[in-house]
C-alpha positions in Angstrom: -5.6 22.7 -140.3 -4.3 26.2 -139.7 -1.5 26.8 -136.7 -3.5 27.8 -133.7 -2.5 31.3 -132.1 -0.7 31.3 -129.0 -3.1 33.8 -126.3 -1.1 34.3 -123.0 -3.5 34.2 -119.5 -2.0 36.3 -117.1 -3.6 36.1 -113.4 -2.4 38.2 -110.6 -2.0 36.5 -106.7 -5.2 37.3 -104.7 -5.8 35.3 -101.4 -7.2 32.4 -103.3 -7.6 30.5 -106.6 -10.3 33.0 -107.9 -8.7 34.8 -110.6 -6.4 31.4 -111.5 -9.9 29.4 -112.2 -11.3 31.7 -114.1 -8.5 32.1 -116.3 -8.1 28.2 -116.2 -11.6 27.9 -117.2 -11.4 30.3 -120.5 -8.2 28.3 -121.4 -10.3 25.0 -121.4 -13.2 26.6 -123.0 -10.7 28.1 -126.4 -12.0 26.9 -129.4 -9.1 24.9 -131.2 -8.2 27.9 -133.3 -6.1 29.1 -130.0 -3.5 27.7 -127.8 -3.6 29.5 -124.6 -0.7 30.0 -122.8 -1.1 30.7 -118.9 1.1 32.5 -116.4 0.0 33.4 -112.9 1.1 35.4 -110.1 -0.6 32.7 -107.4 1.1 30.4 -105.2 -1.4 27.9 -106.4 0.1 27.0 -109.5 1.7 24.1 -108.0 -2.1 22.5 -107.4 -2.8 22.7 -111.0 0.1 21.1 -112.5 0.1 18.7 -109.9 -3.9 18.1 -110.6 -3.0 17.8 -114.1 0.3 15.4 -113.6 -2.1 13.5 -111.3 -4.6 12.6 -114.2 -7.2 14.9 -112.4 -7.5 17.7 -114.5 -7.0 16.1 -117.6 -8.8 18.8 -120.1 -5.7 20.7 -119.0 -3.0 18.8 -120.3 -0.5 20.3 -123.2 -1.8 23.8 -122.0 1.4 25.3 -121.4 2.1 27.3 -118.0 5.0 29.4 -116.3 5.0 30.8 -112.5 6.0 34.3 -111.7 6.4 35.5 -108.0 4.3 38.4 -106.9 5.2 41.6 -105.1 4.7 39.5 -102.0 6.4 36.6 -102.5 7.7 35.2 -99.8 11.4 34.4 -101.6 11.6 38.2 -101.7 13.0 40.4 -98.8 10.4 42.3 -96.9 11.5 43.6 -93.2 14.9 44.6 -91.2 16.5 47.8 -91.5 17.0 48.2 -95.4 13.1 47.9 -96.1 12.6 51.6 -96.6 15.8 51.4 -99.0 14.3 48.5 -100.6 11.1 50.2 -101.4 12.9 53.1 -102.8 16.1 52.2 -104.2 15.8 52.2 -108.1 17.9 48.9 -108.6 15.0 46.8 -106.1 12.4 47.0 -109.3 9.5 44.3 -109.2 7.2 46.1 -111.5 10.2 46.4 -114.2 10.9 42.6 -113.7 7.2 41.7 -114.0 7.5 44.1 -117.6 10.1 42.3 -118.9 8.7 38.7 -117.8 5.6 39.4 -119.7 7.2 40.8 -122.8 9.8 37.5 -122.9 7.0 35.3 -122.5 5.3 37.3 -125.6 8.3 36.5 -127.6 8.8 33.2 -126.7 5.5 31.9 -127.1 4.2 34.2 -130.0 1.5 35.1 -128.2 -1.3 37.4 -130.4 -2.7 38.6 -127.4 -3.0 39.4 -123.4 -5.9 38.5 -121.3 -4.8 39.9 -117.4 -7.4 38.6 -114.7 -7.2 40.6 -111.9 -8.1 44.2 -110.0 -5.0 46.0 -110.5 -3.4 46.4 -113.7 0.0 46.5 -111.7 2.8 49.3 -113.4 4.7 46.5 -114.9 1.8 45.2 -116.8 0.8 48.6 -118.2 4.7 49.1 -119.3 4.9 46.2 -121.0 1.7 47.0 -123.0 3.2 50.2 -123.7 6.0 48.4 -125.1 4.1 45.2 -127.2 1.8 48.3 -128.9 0.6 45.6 -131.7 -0.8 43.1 -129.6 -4.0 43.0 -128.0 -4.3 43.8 -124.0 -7.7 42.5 -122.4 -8.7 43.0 -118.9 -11.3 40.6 -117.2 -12.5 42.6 -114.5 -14.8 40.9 -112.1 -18.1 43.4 -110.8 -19.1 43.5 -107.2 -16.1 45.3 -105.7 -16.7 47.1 -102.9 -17.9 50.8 -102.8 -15.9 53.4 -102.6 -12.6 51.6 -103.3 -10.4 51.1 -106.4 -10.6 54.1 -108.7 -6.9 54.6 -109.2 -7.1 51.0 -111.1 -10.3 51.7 -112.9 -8.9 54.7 -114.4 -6.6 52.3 -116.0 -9.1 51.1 -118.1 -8.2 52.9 -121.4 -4.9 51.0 -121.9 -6.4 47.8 -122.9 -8.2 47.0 -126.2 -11.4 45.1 -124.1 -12.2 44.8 -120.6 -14.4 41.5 -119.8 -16.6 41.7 -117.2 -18.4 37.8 -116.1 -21.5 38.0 -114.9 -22.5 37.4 -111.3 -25.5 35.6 -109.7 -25.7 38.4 -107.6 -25.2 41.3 -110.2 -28.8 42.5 -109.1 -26.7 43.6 -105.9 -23.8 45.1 -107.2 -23.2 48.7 -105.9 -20.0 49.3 -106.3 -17.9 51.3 -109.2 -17.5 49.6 -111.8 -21.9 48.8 -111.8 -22.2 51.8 -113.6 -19.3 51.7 -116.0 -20.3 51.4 -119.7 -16.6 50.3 -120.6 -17.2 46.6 -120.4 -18.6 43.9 -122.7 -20.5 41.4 -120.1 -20.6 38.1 -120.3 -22.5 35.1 -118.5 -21.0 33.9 -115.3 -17.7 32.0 -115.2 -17.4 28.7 -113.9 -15.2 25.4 -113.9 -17.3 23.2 -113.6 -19.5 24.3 -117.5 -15.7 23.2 -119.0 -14.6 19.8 -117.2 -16.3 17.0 -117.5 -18.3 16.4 -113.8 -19.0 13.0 -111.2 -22.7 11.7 -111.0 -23.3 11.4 -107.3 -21.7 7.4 -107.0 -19.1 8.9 -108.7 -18.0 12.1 -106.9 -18.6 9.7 -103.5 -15.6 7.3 -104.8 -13.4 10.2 -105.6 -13.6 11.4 -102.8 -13.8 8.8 -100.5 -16.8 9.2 -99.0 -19.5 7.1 -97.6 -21.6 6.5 -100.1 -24.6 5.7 -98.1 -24.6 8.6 -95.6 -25.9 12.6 -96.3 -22.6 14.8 -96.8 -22.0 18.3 -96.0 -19.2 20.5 -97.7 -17.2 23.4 -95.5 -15.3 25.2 -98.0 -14.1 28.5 -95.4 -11.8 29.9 -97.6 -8.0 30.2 -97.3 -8.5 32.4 -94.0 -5.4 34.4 -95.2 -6.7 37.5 -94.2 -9.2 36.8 -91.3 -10.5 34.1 -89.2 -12.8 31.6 -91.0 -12.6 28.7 -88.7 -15.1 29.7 -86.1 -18.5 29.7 -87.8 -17.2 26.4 -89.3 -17.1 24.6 -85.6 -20.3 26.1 -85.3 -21.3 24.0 -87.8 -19.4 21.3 -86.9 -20.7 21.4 -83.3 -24.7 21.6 -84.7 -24.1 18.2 -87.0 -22.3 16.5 -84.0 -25.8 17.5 -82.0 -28.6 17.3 -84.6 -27.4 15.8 -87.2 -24.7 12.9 -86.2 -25.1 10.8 -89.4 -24.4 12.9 -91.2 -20.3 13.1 -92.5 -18.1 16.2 -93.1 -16.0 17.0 -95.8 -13.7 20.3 -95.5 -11.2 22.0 -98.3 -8.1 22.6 -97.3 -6.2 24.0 -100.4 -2.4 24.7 -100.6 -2.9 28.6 -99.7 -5.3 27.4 -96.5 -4.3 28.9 -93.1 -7.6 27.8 -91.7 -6.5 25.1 -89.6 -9.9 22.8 -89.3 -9.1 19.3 -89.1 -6.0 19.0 -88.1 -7.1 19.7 -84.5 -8.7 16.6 -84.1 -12.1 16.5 -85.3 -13.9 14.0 -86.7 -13.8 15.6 -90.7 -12.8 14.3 -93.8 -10.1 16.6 -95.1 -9.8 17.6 -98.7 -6.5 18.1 -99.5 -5.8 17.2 -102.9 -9.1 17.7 -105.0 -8.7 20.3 -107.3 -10.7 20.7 -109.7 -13.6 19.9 -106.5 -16.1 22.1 -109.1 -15.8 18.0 -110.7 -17.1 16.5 -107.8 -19.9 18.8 -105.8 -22.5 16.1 -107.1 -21.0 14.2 -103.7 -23.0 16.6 -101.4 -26.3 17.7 -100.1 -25.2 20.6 -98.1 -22.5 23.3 -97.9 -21.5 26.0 -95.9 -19.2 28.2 -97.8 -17.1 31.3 -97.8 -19.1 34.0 -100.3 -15.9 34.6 -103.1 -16.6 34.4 -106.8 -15.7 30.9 -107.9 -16.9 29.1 -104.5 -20.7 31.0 -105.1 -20.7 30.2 -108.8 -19.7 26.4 -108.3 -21.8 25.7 -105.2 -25.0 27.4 -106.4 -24.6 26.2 -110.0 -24.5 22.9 -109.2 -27.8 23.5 -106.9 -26.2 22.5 -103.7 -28.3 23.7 -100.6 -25.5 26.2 -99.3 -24.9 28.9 -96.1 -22.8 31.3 -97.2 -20.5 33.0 -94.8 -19.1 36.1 -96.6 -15.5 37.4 -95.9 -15.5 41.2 -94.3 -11.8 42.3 -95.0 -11.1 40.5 -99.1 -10.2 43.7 -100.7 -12.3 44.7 -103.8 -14.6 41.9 -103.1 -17.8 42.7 -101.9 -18.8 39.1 -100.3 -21.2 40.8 -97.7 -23.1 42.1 -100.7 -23.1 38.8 -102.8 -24.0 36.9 -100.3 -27.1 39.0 -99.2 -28.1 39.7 -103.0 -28.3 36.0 -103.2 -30.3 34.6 -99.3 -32.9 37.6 -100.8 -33.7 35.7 -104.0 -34.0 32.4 -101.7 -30.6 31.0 -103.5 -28.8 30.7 -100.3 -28.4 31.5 -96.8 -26.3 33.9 -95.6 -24.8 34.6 -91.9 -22.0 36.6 -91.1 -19.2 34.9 -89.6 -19.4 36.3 -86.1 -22.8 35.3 -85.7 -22.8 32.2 -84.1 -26.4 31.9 -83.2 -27.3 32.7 -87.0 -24.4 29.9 -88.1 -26.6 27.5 -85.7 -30.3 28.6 -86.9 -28.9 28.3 -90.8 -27.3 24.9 -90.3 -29.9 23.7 -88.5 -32.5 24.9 -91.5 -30.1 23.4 -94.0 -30.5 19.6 -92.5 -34.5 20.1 -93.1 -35.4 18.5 -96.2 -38.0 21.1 -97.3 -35.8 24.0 -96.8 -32.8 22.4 -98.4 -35.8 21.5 -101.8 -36.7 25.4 -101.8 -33.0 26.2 -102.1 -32.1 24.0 -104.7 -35.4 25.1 -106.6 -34.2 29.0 -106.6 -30.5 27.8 -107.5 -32.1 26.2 -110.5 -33.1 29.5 -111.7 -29.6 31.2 -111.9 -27.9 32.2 -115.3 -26.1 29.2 -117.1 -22.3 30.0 -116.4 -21.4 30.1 -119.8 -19.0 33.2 -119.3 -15.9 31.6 -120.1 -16.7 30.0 -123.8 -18.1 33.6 -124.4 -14.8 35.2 -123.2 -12.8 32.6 -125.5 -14.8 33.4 -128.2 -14.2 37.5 -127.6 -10.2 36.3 -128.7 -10.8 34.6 -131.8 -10.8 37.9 -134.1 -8.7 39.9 -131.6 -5.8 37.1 -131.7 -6.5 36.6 -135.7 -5.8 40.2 -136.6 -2.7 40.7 -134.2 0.8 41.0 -135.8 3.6 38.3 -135.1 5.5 40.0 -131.9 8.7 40.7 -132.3 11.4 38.0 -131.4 13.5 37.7 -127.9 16.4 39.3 -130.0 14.7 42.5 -130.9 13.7 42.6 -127.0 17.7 42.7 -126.0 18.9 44.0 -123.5 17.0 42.1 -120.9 16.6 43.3 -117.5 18.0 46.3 -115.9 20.4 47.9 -117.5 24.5 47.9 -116.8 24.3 51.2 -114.4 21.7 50.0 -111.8 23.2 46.2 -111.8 26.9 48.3 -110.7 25.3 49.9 -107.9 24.8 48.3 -104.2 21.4 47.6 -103.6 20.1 45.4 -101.2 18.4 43.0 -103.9 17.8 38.9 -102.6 21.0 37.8 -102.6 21.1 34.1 -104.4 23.1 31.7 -106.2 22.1 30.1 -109.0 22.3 26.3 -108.4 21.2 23.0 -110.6 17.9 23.0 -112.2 15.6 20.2 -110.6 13.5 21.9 -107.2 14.1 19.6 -104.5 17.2 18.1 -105.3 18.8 18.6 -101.9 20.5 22.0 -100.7 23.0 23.0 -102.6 26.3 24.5 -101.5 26.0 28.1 -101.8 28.3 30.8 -100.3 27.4 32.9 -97.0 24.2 35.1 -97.1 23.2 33.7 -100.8 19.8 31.4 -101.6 20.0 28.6 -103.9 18.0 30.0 -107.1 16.8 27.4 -109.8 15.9 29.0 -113.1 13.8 25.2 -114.3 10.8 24.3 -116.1 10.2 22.0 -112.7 7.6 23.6 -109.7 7.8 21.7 -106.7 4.2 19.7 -106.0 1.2 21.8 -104.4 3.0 25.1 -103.3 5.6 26.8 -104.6 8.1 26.5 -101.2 10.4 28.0 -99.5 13.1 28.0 -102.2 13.3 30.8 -105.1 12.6 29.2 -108.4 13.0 31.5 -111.8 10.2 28.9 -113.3 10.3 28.5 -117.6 7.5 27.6 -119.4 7.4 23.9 -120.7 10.1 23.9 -123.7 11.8 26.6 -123.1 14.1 27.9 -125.7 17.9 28.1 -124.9 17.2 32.0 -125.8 14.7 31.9 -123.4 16.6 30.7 -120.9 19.2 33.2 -121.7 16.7 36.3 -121.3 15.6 35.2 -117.9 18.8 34.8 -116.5 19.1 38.8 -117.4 15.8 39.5 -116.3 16.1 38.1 -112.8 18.5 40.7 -111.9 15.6 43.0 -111.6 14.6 41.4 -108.4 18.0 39.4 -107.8 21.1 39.8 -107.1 23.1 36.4 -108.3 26.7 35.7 -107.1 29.8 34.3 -109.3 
C-alpha cells in the first residue's frame, strides 16, 4: 500500500468545541490514503486526548495532535501597566509565533496540505501561507454568521486554494454575508456522530449511568463563557421538579463550562467526562440546548425532541437565526433565554408525547450530515498533487530574529523546567513561570502552567525549532 499523506487540521479557540469537532470529525472520516494531523488553538484539547486515552474515542487513536495557545491564553500576560507596550512593542509577536508554529509543524509532519476551521484567518496563518506557497491552504468556513459583521476576514478569502462551507439545517435562514458568496464549494452538514460508532438506547443509559427505566432529559447550555446560560436551564429544572418529577436530568458540563448548574445543589446528573456525548444521545427523550453548530446538528440529527435556547452575544454565530429557521420547519422549539414564561410553555410541550412525536417526525426530514466524508474527500487530489515541503533545516532561523530577542520587552517571563506537566513546581528564579516544552497535556484542560506542547514523536530537530520559536511569545531565563 502507498504511504498515506500527512494533511494538518488547524482549528482556532472559539468559546466551545465547535470548530475542534468538526475538524475532529473530517479527521475520522479521511479515507486511508491520508493521515491527518490536528493542531488546535482550544483549550479543549485536553478532553480529546483524554477521551481517546480513556478508551472513549477510540476511532481517534494514532491520529496525531499538538496544542498551541491562542491570542488569549491565559499563560500569556494581558493587564497592568505594560499592556499598551505589550500590544505594540514589535518583540511581544503572537501572530509571528503562530506563523512559525504552523510552518514547523508542516516540516515536521510532511504535511501536503492545510485545512484552517475557523472565522478569522488570523495574520499569522496568512504569513505562513505566504511562506509554504506549494502546499495547499483550505478554509472551512461555517454559513450563518451574523449580518453585518465580519467582512475584513471574508476578504481574506483569495489566499486559500478552497474554502469549505458545511451545510446547515437551517441554511434556509441564513442572512448573513457569506449566503450570497459564490466562493465556496458546499457540502452536507457536519457531524460527529455520522463518523463514531453510536449507543442503542440500553446502551447509551449504562454509559452514562442513567436509570434505565425512567424518561431522561438532556441540558446541554453551552460553556456560558460569554453570557448567562444557567437561568432558562432552572427554568427547566423547576418545570420537571413540578410536572414532570419522574423524570431524570442529565447536564454537560465540559472543561471550558463556566455555567455553574449542578454544583449548587440540585438534584442533576452531571456530565463531566463524556465526550464524544454525539455517541450516546440515544440515552434521551428530551433536550433543551444552547442553538451553536455542533449541539443543533447532533441533537436534531439524532431526532431528539429539543428546545433550543440560542446564544445572543457568540460572535459570528447567528444562533437567534438557526434556531428560529429551525421551530418554523417544526424541527425544534425555540425560546430566548430571557424568556422564562416561553422556557416554561416549551418545556412543558416537550413532556407531551404527541408534541415530542411531531418533533422527531420533522427532525427525520433533515439532510444526512454527511459533510465531513465529503470534506475529506475534497483533500485526496489536493494533498496528492502537493510538493514535499521543505525540511525544518531550510525553515532556519526559527523565531524572531537576533535584534528583537536583544531588546527589553515585556514578553512572559519563564523558565524552562523538566518535561512531564504536573510533576510538582519546579524551582524557578523570581518573576519566571515554569515552561515545559513536552509531548505530555495535562488531563481535561490545559491549566494554569505554560506548556510549549510537541506533537506525538517529536523529532529532536523539532524540539530544537520550538525552543527558537517560543521566544516570539516568551522570554526564557538561563
Amino acid at each position: 500500500m502507498s504511504q498515506r499523506l500527512p494533511v494538518l487540521l488547524v482549528t482556532s479557540n472559539g468559546v466551545g468545541m465547535g470548530h475542534l469537532t468538526r475538524q475532529l470529525t473530517v479527521a475520522l472520516s479521511a479515507p486511508d490514503t491520508l493521515d491527518p494531523v490536528l493542531l488546535s488553538l482550544s483549550g479543549a484539547l485536553p478532553t480529546v486526548r483524554t477521551a481517546v486515552a480513556a478508551g472513549r474515542l477510540p476511532e481517534l487513536a494514532g491520529v496525531r495532535t499538538e496544542y498551541c495557545p491562542s491570542r488569549k491564553s491565559g499563560w500569556l500576560p494581558k493587564g497592568g501597566p505594560s499592556r499598551r507596550l505589550r500590544e505594540l512593542h514589535p518583540a511581544y509577536g503572537w501572530e509571528p509565533y503562530f506563523a512559525d508554529r504552523l510552518r514547523a509543524l508542516v516540516a515536521e509532519t510532511g504535511a501536503r496540505l492545510v485545512l484552517f476551521d475557523g472565522v478569522v484567518p488570523y495574520a499569522g496563518l496568512r504569513a505562513a501561507r505566504e511562506q509554504l506557497a506549494g502546499t495547499p491552504f483550505v478554509w472551512m468556513r461555517r454559513g450563518m454568521w451574523r449580518a453585518g459583521v465580519g467582512d475584513e476576514w471574508l476578504a481574506h478569502a483569495g489566499i486559500f486554494d478552497l474554502v469549505v462551507e458545511p451545510g446547515d439545517f437551517a441554511a434556509a435562514g441564513d442572512r448573513g454575508p457569506t449566503a450570497a458568496r459564490d466562493d465556496a464549494t458546499r457540502v452536507a452538514p457536519i457531524s460527529i456522530a455520522d463518523a463514531i460508532e453510536r449507543h442503542d438506547r440500553a446502551q447509551a443509559r449504562a454509559a452514562l449511568g442513567l436509570d434505565p427505566d425512567r424518561p431522561a432529559l438532556l441540558l446541554t447550555p453551552g460553556t456560558g463563557a460569554l453570557e448567562d446560560v444557567a437561568s432558562p436551564v432552572r427554568v427547566a429544572l423547576d418545570v420537571l421538579r413540578r410536572s414532570a418529577p419522574e423524570w431524570q436530568v442529565a447536564v454537560t458540563s465540559p472543561a471550558l463550562a463556566r455555567h455553574g448548574i449542578g454544583r449548587d445543589g440540585e438534584d442533576v446528573h452531571l456530565l463531566t467526562d463524556t465526550y464524544p456525548l454525539a455517541r450516546s444521545l440515544a440515552a434521551f427523550d428530551g433536550a433543551v440546548s444552547a442553538a451553536g453548530y455542533n449541539s443543533v446538528h447532533e441533537l436534531l440529527g439524532a431526532r431528539i425532541p429539543t428546545v433550543l435556547v440560542p446564544g445572543q452575544s457568540l460572535g459570528t454565530d447567528d444562533q437567534p437565526g438557526r434556531a428560529a429557521t429551525l421551530a418554523a420547519a417544526g424541527a425544534c422549539l425555540s425560546v430566548d433565554p430571557g424568556d422564562a414564561e416561553g422556557m416554561r410553555a416549551a418545556v412543558t410541550r416537550l413532556l407531551d408525547p404527541a408534541a415530542a412525536a411531531e418533533l422527531r417526525d420533522a427532525c427525520a426530514q433533515l439532510p444526512a450530515t454527511t459533510g465531513g466524508a465529503e470534506t475529506a474527500r475534497l483533500f485526496v487530489d489536493l494533498a496528492a498533487t502537493a510538493p514535499v515541503p521543505a525540511g525544518l533545516a531550510a525553515g532556519a532561523p526559527w523565531g524572531p530574529p537576533a535584534w528583537r530577542r536583544a531588546l527589553p520587552d515585556p514578553r512572559t517571563r519563564v523558565e524552562v523546567v523538566g518535561e512531564r506537566v504536573g510533576a510538582g513546581a519546579s524551582a524557578t528564579a523570581r518573576g519566571r513561570r515554569p515552561l515545559r516544552i513536552t509531548e505530555d497535556l495535562p488531563a481535561h484542560r490545559v491549566g494554569d502552567e505554560p506548556v510549549e506542547h510537541l506533537v506525538e514523536g517529536a523529532s529532536a530537530d523539532y524540539r530544537r525549532a520550538r525552543s527558537d520559536i517560543l521566544r516570539w511569545i516568551y522570554r526564557p531565563g538561563r
